[in-house]
C-alpha positions in Angstrom: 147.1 227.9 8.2 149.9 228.9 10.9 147.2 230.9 13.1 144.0 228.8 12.3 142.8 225.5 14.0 140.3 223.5 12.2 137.0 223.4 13.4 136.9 219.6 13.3 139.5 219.4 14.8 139.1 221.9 18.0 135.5 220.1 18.1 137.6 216.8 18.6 139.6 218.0 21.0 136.9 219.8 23.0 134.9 216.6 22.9 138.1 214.2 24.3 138.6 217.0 27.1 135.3 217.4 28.4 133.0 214.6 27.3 131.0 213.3 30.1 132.0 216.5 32.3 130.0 219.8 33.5 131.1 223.3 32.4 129.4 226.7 34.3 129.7 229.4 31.8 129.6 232.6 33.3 130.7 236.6 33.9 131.0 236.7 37.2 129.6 235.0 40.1 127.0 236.8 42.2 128.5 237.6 46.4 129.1 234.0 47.8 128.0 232.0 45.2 131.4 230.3 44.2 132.3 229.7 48.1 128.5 227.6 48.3 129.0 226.2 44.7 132.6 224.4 46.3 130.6 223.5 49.5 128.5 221.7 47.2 129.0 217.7 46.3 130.7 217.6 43.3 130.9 221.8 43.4 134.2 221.7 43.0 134.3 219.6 39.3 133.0 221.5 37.4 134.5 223.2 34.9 134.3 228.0 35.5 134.3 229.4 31.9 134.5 233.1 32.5 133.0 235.0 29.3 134.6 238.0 30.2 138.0 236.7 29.0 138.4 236.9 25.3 139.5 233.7 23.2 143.0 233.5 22.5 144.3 233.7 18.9 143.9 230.8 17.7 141.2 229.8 20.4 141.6 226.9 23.0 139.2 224.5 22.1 137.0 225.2 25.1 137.5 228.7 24.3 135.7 228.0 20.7 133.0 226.5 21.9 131.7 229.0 24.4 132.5 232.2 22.2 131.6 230.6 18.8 128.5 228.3 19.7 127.2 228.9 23.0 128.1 232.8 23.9 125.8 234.1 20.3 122.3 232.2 21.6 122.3 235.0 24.4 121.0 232.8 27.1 121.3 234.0 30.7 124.1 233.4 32.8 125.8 231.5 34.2 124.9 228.6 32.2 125.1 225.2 32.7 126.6 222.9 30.3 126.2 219.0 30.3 128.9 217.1 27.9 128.1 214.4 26.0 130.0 212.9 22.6 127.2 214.1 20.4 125.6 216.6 22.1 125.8 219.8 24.5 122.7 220.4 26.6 122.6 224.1 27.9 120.7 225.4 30.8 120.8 228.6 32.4 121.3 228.8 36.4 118.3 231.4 37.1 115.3 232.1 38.9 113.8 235.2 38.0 116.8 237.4 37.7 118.6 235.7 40.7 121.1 232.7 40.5 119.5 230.0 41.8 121.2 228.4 44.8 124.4 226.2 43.5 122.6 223.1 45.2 120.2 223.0 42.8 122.9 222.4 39.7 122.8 218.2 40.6 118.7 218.8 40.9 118.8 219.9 37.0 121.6 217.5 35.9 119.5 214.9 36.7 117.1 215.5 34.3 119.2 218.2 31.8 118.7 215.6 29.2 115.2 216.4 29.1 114.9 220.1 31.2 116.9 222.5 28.9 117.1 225.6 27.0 119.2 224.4 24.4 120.9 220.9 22.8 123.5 221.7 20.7 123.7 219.0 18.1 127.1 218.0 16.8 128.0 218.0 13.2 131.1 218.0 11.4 133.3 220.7 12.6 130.0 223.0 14.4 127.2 222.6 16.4 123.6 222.9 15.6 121.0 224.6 17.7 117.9 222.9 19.3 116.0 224.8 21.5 113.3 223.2 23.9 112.3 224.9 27.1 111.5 228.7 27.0 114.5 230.8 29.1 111.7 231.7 31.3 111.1 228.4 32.5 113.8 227.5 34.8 111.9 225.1 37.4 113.3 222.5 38.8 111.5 219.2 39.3 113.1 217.7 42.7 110.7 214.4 42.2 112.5 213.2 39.6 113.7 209.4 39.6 117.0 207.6 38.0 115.8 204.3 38.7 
């Protein structure tokens, strides 16, 4: 297996590396839209995945993830991805076919738990697909309430 990672284990690693963390899956940012995304709070931490850049042979683990398990459910981008140890939650960054403004990304992290497109389950070595909102419905509810 000189050129071939186990899935379990570049699930593993993926999982110790970004766990708790935010990834932006995307192909391209729109005019100004990385410049606001870093003027942001917390703009700068999270994690660019551009999809334009093929995986390497034998894929990073990050690499796997996005071109394996998140790339094939052909959800708009850029995406928003929300780490936890047994889950990914996915949600796309759109309104209409615009990017919504980058201050809205802590608006749907707040409730991305409960508001998204996709959960991607964790299993042994792959991910299983859970879909919840329609891609159409984007909104953002700005009254929601951590307490």
């Amino acid at each position: 297996m000189p050129n071939s990672i186990p899935h379990i284990l570049l699930q593993e690693q993926f999982i110790n590396r970004f766990r708790g963390r935010t990834l932006i899956v995307h192909r391209g940012f729109p005019d100004q839209y990385f410049k606001e995304l870093l003027e942001q709070p917390g703009g700068g931490g999270h994690f660019r995945i551009d999809a334009r850049i093929a995986p390497g042979h034998p894929p990073t683990p990050v690499e796997w993830v996005v071109h394996h398990h998140v790339l094939p459910l052909d959800l708009p981008l850029p995406l928003l991805i929300k780490v936890d140890a047994d889950a990914l939650y996915l949600r796309h960054l759109l309104h209409g076919t615009h990017a919504g403004h980058p201050s809205e990304i802590l608006w749907m992290l707040d409730t991305i738990r409960e508001r998204y497109h996709v959960r991607l389950d964790r299993q042994q070595g792959t991910y299983q697909a859970v879909p919840r909102m329609a891609v159409e419905d984007n909104d953002i509810d700005y009254d929601f309430n951590n307490d």
